[in-house]
Residue, then its C-alpha position, 0 to 999 in steps of 0.5 A: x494952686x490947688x484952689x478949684x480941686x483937690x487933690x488930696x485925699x492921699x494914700x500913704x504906703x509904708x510897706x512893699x505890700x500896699x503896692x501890691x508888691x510881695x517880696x521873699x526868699x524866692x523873689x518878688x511877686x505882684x498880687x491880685x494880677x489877673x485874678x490870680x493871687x500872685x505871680x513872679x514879678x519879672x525885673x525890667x531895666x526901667x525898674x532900675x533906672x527909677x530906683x536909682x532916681x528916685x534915690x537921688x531925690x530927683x523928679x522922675x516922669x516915667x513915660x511909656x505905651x498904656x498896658x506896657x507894665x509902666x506902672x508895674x515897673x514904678x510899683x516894684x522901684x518904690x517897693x525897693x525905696x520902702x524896703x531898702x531906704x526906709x521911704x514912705x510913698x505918698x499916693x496922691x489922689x484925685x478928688x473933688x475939694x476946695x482945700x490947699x493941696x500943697x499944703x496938705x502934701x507939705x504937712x504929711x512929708x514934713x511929718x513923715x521926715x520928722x518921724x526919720x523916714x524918707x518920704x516919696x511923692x507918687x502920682x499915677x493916673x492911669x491907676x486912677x477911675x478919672x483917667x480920661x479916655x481921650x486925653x488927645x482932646x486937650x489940644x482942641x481945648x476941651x479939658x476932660x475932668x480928670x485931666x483938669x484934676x490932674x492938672x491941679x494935681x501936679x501943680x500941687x506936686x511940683x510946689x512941694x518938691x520945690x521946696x526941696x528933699x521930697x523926691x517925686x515919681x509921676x506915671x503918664x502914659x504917652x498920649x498923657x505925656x504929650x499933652x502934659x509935657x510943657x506944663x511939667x517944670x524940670x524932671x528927668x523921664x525915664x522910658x518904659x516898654x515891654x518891647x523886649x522879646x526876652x522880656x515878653x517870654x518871661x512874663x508869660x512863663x510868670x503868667x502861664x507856666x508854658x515851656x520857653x520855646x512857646x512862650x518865645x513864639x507867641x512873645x515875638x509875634x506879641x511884639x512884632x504885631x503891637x506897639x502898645x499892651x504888649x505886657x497885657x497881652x503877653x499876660x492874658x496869652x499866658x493865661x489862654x495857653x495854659x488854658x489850651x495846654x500850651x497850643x500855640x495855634x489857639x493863641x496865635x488865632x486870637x492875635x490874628x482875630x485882633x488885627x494889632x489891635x490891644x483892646x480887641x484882643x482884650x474883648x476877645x479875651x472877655x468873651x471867649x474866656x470870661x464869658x466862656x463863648x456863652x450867651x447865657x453866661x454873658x448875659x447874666x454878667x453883662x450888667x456888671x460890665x455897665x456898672x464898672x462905668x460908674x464906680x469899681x464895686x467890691x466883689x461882695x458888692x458886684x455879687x449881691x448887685x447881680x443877685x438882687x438882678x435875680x441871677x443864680x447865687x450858685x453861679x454868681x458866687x463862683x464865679x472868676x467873671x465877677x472876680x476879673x471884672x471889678x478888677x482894678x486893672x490897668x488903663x488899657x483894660x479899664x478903658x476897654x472895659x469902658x468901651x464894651x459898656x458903650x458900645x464902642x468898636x464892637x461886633x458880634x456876639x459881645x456887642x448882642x450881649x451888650x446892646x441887649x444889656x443897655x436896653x434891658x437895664x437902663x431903667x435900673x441905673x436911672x433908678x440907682x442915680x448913674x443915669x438920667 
């Protein structure tokens, strides 16, 4: 256990606010959502059942379609423990490392019971760089990285809530579950979706600020049309609404234009929105589009790396592109990130932009070590 890779560095979380959780007198709020500060958190009945769970110091797999809010739902349950049980979550990371991840988790719970506090095991890959883009691929035998990590990972997690009184939450998508679930000793799953209307409509009046009777319309057709990324859909047709003083006809469009699909949305969403339809503009972001491959920059980073490409400090300073890209998104974003930056399911201007882009910076990324 724990002999190939490691697992641990940990991230231990000891208030609502290192999950991006934000509670007062008005509610609770989820920060730095879509560039956006903050926004109203919405409470979902998968929330509840996690809490609750997680109360009874069980093993909990929460489960559900990427960009659906399943980790979301599993931040603000958490944010509860910390906030009413005095509970410490212990983040557990994947990491390249030869120590004894186990060990390592017994010492801080250990620690943190010792010091009367409540400790909770926490491992989510989707919120994760490793998260592998076609996790389906383990049944034919070929194990991507972060799948053989996460392995290590949850074997580490399952001998430490064996030893008793650590409760434990793990987050997988449902493809990850699929291929996870006879490797996951005794847990109980609890199932999360944005599949409700009623749900869909108040997260995008948190998002947008649009009247009810529109946000009910673009809501159904979101949940009629997709099977997957309905919250994350819901959130950016929030922000194109209020974009369009709360037209209906240029959301409705941009669905159509998608054809059911998330990530096709989202990379419309990038285009016309991020990059406001403008070549110009695309091009002088479409280089932080290729980095995001290799590693999340801080916006300070992503500046100076366009900069010293000789884009114009003024524009760049500014800009939400740069703010919005190097975003830790959710799963769904990030993998369309991944897929815009290869090339993958493209057309049109997006895809000009960024075949331009490879060939004209490739050289760069060789120079910087990310490519051969």
């Amino acid at each position: 256990m724990g002999k190939h890779w490691t697992k641990v560095l940990l991230e231990v979380y000891h208030t609502p606010e290192d999950l991006g959780i934000m509670f007062s007198g008005n509610g609770a709020f989820i920060e730095k959502a879509l560039a956006k500060e903050k926004v109203p958190y919405v409470e979902t009945s998968a929330e509840e059942e996690i809490y609750r769970r997680l109360v009874g110091g069980q093993k909990v797999v929460v489960r559900g379609p990427k960009g659906d809010g399943v980790s979301v739902a599993t931040s603000a349950a958490l944010a509860r423990q910390i906030l009413l049980d005095r509970a410490v979550v212990v983040d557990v990371l994947l990491r390249n490392g030869f120590s004894d991840g186990a060990a390592e988790l017994r010492k801080i719970t250990n620690l943190i019971k010792e010091l009367g506090r409540k400790p909770i095991l926490y491992l989510d890959i989707s919120r994760l760089w490793q998260y592998p883009l076609d996790p389906w691929t383990a049944f034919s035998g070929y194990m991507p990285h972060g799948l053989d990590r996460l392995i290590d990972a949850l074997e580490d997690v399952e001998a430490v809530f064996e030893d008793g009184e650590v409760a434990t939450v793990v987050v997988l998508s449902n493809d990850l579950y699929e291929v996870m679930r006879r490797r996951l000793k005794k847990h109980v799953v609890v199932e999360a979706s944005s599949d409700s209307v009623d749900f869909l409509k108040k997260l995008m009046q948190a998002y947008g600020g649009c009247g009810e009777d529109v946000a009910a319309e673009v809501a159904e057709a979101v949940a009629k049309k997709y099977d997957c990324g309905r919250a994350v859909l819901a959130a950016l047709t929030a922000d194109l609404l209020s974009r369009h003083n709360c037209n209906r006809g240029a959301v409705a469009e941009a669905l159509e234009v998608a054809k059911h699909r998330a990530k096709k949305f989202i990379a419309e969403y990038i285009w016309y929105v991020l990059f406001n339809d403008d070549w110009l503009y695309a091009d002088m972001h479409a280089p932080l589009i290729l980095l995001r491959r290799f590693k999340r920059p801080s916006i300070e980073d992503a500046e100076e790396f366009l900069i010293n490409l000789g884009f114009p400090k003024t524009c760049i300073r500014r800009s939400l592109a740069v703010k919005w890209i190097v975003l830790q998104h959710c799963n769904l974003i990030d993998e369309t990130i991944k897929d815009i930056a290869e090339l993958r399911n493209l057309k049109g201007g997006l895809y000009n932009v960024m075949e331009r882009a490879r060939r004209k910076y490739n050289e760069h990324f060789k120079v910087m070590g990310y490519l051969e």
